[in-house]
ChimeraX commands (.cxc) that place a marker at each C-alpha (Angstrom):
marker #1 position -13.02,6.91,8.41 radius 0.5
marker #1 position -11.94,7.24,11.67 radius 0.5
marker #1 position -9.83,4.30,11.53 radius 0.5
marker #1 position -7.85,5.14,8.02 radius 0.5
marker #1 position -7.30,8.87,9.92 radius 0.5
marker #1 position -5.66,7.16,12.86 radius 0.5
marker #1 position -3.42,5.10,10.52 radius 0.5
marker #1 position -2.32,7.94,8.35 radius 0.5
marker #1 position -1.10,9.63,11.72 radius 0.5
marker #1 position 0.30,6.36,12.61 radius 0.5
marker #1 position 2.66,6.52,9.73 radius 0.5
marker #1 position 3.62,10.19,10.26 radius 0.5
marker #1 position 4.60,9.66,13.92 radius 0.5
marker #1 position 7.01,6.45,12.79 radius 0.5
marker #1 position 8.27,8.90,10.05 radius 0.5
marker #1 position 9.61,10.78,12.41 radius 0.5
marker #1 position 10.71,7.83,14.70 radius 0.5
marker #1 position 12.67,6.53,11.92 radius 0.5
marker #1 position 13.97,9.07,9.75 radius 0.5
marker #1 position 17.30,10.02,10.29 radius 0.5
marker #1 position 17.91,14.29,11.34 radius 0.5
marker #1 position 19.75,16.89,10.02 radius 0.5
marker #1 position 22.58,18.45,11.60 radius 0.5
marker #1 position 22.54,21.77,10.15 radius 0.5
marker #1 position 20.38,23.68,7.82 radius 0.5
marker #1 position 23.10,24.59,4.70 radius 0.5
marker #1 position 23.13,25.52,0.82 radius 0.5
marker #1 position 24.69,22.12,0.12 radius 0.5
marker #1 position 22.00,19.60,-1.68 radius 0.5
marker #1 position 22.39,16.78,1.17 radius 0.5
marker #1 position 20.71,13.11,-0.11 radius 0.5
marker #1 position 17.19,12.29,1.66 radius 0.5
marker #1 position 16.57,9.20,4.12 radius 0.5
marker #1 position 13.71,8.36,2.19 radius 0.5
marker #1 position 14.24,6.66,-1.48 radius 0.5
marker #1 position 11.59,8.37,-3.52 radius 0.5
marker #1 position 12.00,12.54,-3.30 radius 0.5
marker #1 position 15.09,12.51,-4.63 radius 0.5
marker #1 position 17.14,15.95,-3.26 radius 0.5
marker #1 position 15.83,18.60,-1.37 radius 0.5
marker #1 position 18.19,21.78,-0.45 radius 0.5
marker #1 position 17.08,22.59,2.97 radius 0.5
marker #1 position 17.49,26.33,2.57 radius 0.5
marker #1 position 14.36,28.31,3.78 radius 0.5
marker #1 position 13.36,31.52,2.65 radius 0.5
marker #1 position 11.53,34.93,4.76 radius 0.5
marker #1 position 12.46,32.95,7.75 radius 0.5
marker #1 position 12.51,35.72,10.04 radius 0.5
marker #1 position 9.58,37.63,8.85 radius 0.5
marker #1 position 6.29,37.61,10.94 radius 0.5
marker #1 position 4.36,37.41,8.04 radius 0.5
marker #1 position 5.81,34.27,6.77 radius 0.5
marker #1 position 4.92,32.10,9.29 radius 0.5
marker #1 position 5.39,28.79,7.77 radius 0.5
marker #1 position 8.80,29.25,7.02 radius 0.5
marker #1 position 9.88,30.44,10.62 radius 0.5
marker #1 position 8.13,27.51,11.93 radius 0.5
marker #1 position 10.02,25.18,9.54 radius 0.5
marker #1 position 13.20,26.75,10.21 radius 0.5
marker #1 position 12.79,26.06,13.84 radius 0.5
marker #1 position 12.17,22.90,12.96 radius 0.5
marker #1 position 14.83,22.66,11.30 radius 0.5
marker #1 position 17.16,23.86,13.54 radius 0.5
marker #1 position 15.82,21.67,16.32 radius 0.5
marker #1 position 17.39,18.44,13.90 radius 0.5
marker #1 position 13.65,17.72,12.29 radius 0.5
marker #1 position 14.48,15.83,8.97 radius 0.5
marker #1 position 13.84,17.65,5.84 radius 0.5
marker #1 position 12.67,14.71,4.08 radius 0.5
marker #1 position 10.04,14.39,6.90 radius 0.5
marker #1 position 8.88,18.05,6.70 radius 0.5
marker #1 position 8.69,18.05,3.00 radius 0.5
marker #1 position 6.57,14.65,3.20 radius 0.5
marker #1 position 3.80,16.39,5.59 radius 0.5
marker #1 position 3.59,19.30,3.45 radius 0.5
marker #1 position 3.30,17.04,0.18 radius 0.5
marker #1 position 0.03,15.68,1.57 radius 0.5
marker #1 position -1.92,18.92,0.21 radius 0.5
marker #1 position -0.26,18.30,-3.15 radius 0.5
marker #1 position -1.11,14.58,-3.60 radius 0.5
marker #1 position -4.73,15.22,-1.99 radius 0.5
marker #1 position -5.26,17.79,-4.83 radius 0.5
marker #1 position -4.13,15.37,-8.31 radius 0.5
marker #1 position -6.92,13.16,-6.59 radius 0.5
marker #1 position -9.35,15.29,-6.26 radius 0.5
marker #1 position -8.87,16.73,-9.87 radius 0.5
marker #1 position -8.64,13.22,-11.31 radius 0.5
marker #1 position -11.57,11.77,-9.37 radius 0.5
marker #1 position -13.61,15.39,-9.63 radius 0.5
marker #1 position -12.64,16.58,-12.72 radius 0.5
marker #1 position -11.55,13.51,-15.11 radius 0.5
marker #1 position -13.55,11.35,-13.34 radius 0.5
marker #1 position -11.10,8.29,-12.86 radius 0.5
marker #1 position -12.44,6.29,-9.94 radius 0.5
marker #1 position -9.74,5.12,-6.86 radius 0.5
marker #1 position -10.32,3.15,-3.79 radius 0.5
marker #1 position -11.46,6.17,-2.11 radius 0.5
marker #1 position -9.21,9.16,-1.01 radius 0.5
marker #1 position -6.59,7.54,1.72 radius 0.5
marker #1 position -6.10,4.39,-0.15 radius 0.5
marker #1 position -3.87,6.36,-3.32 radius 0.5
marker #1 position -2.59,8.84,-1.01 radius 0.5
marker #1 position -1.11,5.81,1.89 radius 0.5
marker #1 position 0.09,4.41,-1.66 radius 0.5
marker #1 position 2.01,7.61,-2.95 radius 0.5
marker #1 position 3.44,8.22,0.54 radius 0.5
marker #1 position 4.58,4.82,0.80 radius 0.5
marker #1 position 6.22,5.09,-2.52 radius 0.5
marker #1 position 8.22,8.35,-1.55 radius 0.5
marker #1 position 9.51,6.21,1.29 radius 0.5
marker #1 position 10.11,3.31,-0.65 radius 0.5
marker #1 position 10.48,4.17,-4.29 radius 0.5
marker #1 position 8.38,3.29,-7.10 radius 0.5
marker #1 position 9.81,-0.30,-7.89 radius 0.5
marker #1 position 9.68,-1.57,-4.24 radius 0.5
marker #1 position 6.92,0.16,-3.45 radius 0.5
marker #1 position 5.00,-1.43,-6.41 radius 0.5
marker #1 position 6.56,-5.06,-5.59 radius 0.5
marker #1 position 4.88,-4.67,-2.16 radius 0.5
marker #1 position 1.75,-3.65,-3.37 radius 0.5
marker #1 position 1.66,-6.57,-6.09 radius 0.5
marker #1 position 2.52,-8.98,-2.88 radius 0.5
marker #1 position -0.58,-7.45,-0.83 radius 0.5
marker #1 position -3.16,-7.59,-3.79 radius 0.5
marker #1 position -2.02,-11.61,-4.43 radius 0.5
marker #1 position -2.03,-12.80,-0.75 radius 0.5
marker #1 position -5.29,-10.69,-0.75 radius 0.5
marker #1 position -6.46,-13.12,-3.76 radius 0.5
marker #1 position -5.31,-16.09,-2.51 radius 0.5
marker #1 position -6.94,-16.00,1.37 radius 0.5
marker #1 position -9.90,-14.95,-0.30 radius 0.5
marker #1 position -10.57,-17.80,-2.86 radius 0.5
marker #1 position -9.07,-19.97,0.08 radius 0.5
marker #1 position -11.12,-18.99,3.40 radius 0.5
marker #1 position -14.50,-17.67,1.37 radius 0.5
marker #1 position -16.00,-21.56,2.13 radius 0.5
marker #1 position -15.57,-20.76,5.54 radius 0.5
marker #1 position -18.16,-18.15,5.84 radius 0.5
marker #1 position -16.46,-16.25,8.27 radius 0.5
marker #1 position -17.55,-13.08,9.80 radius 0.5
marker #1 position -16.58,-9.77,8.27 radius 0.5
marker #1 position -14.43,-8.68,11.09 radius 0.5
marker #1 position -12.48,-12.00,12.12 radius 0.5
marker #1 position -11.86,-12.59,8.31 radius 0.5
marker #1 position -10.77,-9.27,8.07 radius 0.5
marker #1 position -8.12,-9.67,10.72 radius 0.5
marker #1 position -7.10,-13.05,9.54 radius 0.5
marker #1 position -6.17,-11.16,5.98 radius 0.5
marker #1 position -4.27,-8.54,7.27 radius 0.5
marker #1 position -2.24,-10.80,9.71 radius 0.5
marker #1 position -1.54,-12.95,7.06 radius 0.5
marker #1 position -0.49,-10.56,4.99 radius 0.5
marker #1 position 2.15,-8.63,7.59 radius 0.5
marker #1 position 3.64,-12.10,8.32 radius 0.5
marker #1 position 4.17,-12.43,4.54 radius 0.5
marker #1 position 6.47,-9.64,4.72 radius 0.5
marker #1 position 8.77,-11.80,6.48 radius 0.5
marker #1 position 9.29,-13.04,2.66 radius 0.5
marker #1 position 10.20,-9.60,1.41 radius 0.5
marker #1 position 12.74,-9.19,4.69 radius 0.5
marker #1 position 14.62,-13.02,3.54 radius 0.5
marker #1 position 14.96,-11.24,0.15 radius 0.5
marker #1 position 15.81,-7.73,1.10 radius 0.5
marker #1 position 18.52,-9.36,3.77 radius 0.5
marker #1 position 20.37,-11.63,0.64 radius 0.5
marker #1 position 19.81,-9.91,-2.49 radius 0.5
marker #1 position 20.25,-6.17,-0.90 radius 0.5
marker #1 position 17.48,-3.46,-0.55 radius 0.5
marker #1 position 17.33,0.15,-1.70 radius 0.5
marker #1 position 15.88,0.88,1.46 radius 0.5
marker #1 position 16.72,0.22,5.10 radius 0.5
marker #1 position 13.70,-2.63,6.32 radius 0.5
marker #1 position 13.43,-0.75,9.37 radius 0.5
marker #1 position 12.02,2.34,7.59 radius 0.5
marker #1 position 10.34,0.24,5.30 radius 0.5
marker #1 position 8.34,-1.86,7.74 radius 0.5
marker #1 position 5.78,1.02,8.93 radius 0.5
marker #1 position 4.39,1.75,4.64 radius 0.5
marker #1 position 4.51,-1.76,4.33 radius 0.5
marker #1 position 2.31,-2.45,7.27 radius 0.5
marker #1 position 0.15,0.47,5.85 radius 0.5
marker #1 position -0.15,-0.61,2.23 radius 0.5
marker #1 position -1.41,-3.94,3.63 radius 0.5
marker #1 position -4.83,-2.19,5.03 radius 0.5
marker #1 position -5.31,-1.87,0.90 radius 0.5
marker #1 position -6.33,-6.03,1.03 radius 0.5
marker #1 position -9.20,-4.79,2.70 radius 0.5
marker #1 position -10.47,-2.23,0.52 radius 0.5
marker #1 position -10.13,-4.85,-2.60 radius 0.5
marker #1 position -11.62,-7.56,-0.92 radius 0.5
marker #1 position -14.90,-5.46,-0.24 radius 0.5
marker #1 position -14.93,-4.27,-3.70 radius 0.5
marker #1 position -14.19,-8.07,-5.10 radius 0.5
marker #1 position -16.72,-9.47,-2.89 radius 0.5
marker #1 position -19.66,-6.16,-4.68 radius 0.5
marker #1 position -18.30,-6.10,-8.47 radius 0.5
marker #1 position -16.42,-9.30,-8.56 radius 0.5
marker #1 position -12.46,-9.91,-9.59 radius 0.5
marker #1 position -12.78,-7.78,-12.64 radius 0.5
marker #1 position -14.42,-4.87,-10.88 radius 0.5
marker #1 position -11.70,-4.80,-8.00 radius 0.5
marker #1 position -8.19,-5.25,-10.74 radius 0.5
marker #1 position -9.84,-2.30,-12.41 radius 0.5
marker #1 position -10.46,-0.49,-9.01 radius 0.5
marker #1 position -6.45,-1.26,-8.51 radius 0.5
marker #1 position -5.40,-0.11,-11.85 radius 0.5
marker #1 position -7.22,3.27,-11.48 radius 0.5
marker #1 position -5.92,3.89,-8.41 radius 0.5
marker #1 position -2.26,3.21,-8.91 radius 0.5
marker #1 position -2.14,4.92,-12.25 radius 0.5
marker #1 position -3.67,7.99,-9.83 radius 0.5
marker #1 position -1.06,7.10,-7.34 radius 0.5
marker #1 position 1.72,7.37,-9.49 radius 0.5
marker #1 position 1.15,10.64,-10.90 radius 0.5
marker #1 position 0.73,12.15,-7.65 radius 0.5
marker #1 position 4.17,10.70,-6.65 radius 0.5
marker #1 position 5.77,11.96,-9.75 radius 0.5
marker #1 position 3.90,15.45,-9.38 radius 0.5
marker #1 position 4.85,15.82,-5.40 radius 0.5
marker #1 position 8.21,14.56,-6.01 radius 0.5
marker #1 position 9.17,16.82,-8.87 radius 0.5
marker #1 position 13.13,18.12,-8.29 radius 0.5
marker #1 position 11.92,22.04,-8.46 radius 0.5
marker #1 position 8.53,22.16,-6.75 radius 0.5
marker #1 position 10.15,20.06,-3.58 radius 0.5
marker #1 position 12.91,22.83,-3.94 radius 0.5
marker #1 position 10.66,25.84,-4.07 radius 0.5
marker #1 position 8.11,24.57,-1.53 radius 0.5
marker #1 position 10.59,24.12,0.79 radius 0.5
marker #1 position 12.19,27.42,0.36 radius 0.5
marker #1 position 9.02,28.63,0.08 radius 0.5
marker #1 position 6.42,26.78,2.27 radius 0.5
marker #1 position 3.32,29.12,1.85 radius 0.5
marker #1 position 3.03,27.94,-0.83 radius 0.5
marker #1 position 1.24,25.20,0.06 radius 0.5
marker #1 position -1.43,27.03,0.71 radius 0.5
marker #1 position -2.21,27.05,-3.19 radius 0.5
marker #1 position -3.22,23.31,-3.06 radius 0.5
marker #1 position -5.54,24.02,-0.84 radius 0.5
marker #1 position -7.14,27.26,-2.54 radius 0.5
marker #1 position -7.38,24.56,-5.98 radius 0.5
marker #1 position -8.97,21.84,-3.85 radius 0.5
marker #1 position -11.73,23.97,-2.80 radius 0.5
marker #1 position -12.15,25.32,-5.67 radius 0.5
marker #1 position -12.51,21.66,-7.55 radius 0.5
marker #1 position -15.39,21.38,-4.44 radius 0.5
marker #1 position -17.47,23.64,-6.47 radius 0.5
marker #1 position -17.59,21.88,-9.75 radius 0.5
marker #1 position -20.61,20.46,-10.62 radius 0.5
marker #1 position -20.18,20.05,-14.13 radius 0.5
marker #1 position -19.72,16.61,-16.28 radius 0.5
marker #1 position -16.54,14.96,-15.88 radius 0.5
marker #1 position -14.19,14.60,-18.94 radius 0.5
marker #1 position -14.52,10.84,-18.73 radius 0.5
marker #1 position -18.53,11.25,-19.02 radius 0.5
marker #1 position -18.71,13.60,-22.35 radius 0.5
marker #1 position -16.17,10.48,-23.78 radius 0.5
marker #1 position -19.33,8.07,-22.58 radius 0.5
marker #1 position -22.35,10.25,-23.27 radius 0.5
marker #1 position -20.87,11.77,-26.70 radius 0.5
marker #1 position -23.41,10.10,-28.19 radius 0.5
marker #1 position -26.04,11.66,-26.88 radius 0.5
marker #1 position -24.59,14.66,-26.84 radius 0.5
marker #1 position -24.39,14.22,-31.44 radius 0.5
marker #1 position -28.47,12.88,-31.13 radius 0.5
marker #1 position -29.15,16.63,-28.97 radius 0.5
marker #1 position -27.00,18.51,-31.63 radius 0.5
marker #1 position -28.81,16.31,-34.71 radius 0.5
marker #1 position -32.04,17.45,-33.25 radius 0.5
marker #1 position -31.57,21.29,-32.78 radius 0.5
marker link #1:1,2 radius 0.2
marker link #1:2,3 radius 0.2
marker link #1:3,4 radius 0.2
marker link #1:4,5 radius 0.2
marker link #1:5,6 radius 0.2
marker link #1:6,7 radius 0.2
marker link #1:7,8 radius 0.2
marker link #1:8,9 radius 0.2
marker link #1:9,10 radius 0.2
marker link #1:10,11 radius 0.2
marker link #1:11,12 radius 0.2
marker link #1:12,13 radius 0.2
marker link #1:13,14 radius 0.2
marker link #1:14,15 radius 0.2
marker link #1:15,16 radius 0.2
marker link #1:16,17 radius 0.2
marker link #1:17,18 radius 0.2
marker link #1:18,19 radius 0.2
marker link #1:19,20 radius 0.2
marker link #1:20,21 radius 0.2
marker link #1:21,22 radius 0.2
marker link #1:22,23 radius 0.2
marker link #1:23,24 radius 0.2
marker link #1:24,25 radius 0.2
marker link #1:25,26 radius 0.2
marker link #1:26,27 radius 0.2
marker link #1:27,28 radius 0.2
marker link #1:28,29 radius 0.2
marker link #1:29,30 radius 0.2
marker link #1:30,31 radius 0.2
marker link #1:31,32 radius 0.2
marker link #1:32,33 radius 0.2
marker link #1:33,34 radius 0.2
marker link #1:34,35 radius 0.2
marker link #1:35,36 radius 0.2
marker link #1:36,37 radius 0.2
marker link #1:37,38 radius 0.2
marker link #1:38,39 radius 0.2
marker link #1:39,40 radius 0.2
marker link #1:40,41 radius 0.2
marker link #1:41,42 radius 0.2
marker link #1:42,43 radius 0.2
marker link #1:43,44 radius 0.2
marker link #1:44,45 radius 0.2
marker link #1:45,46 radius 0.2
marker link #1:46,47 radius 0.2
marker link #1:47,48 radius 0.2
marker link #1:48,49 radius 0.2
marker link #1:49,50 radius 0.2
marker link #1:50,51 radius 0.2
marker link #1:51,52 radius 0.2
marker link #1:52,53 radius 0.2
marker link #1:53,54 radius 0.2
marker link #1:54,55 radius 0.2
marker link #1:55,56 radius 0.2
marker link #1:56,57 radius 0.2
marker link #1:57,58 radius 0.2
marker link #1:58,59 radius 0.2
marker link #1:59,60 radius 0.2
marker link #1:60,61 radius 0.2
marker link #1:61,62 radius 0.2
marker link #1:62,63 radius 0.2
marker link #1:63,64 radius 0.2
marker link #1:64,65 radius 0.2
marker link #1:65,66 radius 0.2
marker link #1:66,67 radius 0.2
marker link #1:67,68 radius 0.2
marker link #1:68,69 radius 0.2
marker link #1:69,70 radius 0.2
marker link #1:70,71 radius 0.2
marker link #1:71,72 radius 0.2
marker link #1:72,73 radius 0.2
marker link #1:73,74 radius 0.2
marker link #1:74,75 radius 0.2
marker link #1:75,76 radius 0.2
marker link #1:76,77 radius 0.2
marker link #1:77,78 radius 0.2
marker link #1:78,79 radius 0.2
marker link #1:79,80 radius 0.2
marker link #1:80,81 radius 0.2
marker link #1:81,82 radius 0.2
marker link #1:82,83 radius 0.2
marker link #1:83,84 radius 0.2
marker link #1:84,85 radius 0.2
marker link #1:85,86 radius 0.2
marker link #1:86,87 radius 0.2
marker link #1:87,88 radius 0.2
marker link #1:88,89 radius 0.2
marker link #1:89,90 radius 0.2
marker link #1:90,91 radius 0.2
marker link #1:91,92 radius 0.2
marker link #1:92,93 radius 0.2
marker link #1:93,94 radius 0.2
marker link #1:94,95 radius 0.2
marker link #1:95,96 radius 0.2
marker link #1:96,97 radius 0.2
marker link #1:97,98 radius 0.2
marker link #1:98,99 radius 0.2
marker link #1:99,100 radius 0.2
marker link #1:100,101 radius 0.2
marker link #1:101,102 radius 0.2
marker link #1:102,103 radius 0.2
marker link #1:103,104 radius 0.2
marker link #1:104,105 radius 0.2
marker link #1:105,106 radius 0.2
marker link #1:106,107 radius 0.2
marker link #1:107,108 radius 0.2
marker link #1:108,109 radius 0.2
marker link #1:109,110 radius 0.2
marker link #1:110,111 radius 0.2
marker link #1:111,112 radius 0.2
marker link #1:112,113 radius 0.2
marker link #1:113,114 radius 0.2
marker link #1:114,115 radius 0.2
marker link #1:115,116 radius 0.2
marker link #1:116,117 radius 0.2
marker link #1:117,118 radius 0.2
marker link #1:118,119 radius 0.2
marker link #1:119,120 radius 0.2
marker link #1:120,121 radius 0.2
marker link #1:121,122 radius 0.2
marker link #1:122,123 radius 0.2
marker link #1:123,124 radius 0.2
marker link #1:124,125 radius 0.2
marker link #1:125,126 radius 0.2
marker link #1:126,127 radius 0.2
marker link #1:127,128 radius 0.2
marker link #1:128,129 radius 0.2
marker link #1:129,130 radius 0.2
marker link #1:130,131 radius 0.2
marker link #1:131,132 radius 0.2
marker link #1:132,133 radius 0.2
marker link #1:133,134 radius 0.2
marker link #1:134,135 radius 0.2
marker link #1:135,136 radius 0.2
marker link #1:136,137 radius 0.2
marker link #1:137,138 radius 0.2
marker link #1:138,139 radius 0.2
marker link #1:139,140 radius 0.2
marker link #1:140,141 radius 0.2
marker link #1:141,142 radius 0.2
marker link #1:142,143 radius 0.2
marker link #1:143,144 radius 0.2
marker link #1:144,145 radius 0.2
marker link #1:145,146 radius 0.2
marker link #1:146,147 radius 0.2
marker link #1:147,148 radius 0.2
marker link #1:148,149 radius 0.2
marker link #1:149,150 radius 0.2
marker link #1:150,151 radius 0.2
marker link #1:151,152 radius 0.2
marker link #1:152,153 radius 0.2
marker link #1:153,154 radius 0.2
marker link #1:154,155 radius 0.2
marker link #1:155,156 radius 0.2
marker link #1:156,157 radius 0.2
marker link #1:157,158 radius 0.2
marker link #1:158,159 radius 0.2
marker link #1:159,160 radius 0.2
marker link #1:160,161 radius 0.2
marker link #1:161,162 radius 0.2
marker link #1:162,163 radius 0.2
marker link #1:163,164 radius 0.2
marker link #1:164,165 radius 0.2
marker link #1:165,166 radius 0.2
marker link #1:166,167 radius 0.2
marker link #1:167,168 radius 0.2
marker link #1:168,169 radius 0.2
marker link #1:169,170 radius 0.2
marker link #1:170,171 radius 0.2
marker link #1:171,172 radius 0.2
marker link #1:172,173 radius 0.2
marker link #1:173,174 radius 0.2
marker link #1:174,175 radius 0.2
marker link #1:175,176 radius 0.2
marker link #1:176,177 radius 0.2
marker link #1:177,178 radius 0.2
marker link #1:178,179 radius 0.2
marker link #1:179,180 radius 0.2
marker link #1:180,181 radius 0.2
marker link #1:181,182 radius 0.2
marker link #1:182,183 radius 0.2
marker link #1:183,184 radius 0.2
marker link #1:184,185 radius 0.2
marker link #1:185,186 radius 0.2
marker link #1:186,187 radius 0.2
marker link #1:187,188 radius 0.2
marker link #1:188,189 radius 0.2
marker link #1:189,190 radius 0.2
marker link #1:190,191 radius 0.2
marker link #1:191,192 radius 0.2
marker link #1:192,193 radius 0.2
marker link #1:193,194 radius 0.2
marker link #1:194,195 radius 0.2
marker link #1:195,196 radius 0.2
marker link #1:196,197 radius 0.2
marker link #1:197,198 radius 0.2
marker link #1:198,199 radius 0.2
marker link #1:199,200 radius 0.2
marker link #1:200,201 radius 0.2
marker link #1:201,202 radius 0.2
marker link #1:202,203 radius 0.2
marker link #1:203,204 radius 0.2
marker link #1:204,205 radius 0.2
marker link #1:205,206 radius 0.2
marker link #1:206,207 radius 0.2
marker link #1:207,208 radius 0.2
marker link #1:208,209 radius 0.2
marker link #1:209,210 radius 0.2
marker link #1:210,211 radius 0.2
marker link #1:211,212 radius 0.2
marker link #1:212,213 radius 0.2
marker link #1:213,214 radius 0.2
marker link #1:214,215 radius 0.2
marker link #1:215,216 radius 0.2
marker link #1:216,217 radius 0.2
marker link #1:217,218 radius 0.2
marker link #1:218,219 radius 0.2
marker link #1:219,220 radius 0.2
marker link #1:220,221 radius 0.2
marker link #1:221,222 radius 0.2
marker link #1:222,223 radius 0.2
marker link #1:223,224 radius 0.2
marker link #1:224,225 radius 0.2
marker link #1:225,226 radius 0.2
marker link #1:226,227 radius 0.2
marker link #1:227,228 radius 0.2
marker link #1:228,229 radius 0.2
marker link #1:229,230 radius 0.2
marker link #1:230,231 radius 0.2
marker link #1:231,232 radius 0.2
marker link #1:232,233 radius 0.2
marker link #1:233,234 radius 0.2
marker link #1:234,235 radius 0.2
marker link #1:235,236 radius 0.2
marker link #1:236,237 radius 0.2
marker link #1:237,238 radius 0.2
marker link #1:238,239 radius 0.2
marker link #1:239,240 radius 0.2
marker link #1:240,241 radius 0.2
marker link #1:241,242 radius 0.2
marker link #1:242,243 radius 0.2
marker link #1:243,244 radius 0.2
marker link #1:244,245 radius 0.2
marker link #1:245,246 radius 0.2
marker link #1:246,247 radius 0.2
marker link #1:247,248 radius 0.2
marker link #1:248,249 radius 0.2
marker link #1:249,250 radius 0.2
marker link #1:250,251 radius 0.2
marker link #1:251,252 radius 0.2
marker link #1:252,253 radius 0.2
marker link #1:253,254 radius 0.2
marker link #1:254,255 radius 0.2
marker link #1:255,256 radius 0.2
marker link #1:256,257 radius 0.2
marker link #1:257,258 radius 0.2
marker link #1:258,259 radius 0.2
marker link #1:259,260 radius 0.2
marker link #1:260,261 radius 0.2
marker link #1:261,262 radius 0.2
marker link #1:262,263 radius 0.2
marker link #1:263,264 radius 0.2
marker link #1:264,265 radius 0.2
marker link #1:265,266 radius 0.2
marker link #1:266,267 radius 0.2
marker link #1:267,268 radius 0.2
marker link #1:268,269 radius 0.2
marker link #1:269,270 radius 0.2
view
């Protein structure tokens, strides 16, 4: 836990390493460093009002040449958090845990959905491939762990040879740090291959990038980026529906689907 906290604050501090500032905080829609948000108009709202205090602390930020596109990715966390919670809570679709989809609809804000999903496709087969290659060695959990993941990063020196001479839609130096944090996903599958087998961890994958997606879509949607940025309390909502979701201890939707039968025998015998 402590480890996947670390990394997610890893990525945030290159984020703003990488991403490329503002000059001035205008009406004009400017065009976002990162490839998957799309346009943001950096105009905030109440700024100077005391009881409004997220918006005067992100128009200081603002003003002190902060990215937009990096503010509006911190304060997307709450949203994406949320679709997971209501999909793993209340549908009951099962992910690779909580940080695994969010690292993956972060990284595909940064990277877009196509690039974002041809990195993830390259983690999952050189995650395969060591596996079915290096399980005869009977290796210790932690050394074959760190063999996977090294192998994997210096695999990305294939998607650099391609990005360098058939063009990229992003620049590799922003594109290293998600890449580098999608890879911890190998991990994650090869636990779940090595408990419920190959079929057990593609489904795991599936779920979890179907979940993935729709939080992209859902945080990256042209009017909500707009309004929460003009409007950053708002954010505060996600949090009010995530705690709420904490109190539901009813069936999940997916489980009446499974248990409908049941449910027809109770009704047949009343």
């Amino acid at each position: 836990m402590k480890n996947k906290i670390l990394l997610f604050l890893l990525l945030i501090i290159a984020l703003f390493l990488t991403a490329t500032p503002i000059s001035a905080v205008g009406t004009n829609e400017i065009n976002l460093t990162f490839e998957g948000i799309g346009q943001i108009v950096p105009r905030v709202q109440n700024d100077s009002s005391p009881y409004w205090p997220f918006s005067g602390m992100i128009k200081y930020f603002l003003d002190q040449g902060v990215s937009v596109d990096v503010i509006y990715l911190i304060l997307s966390v709450p949203l994406i958090t949320l679709v997971i919670a209501f999909f793993r809570q209340i549908i009951g679709i099962s992910t690779f845990g909580l940080y695994m989809p969010l690292i993956i609809a972060l990284s595909f804000e940064l990277l877009g959905v196509i690039f974002g999903l041809v990195i993830l496709l390259l983690v999952i087969i050189v995650s395969y491939l060591l596996r079915r290659i290096i399980g005869k060695m009977n290796l210790l959990y932690i050394p074959r762990t760190s063999f996977l993941l090294s192998f994997i990063a210096l695999s990305f020196f294939i998607v650099i040879w391609f990005s360098i001479n058939y063009g990229s839609p992003v620049a590799i130096g922003l594109a290293i740090f998600p890449m580098l944090m999608m890879s911890t996903i190998s991990e994650r599958i090869s636990s779940v291959q090595f408990e419920e087998g190959i079929t057990g961890a593609l489904k795991g994958v599936v779920q979890t990038i179907i979940v993935a997606l729709i939080s992209y879509y859902f945080a990256s949607w042209p009017w909500l980026t707009n309004l929460i940025i003009s409007y950053p309390e708002i954010i505060v909502l996600p949090l009010i529906f995530i705690l709420i979701i904490g109190r539901f201890t009813g069936l999940r939707l997916i489980e009446y689907f499974r248990f409908r039968t049941l449910f027809r025998d109770s009704v047949e015998e009343e």
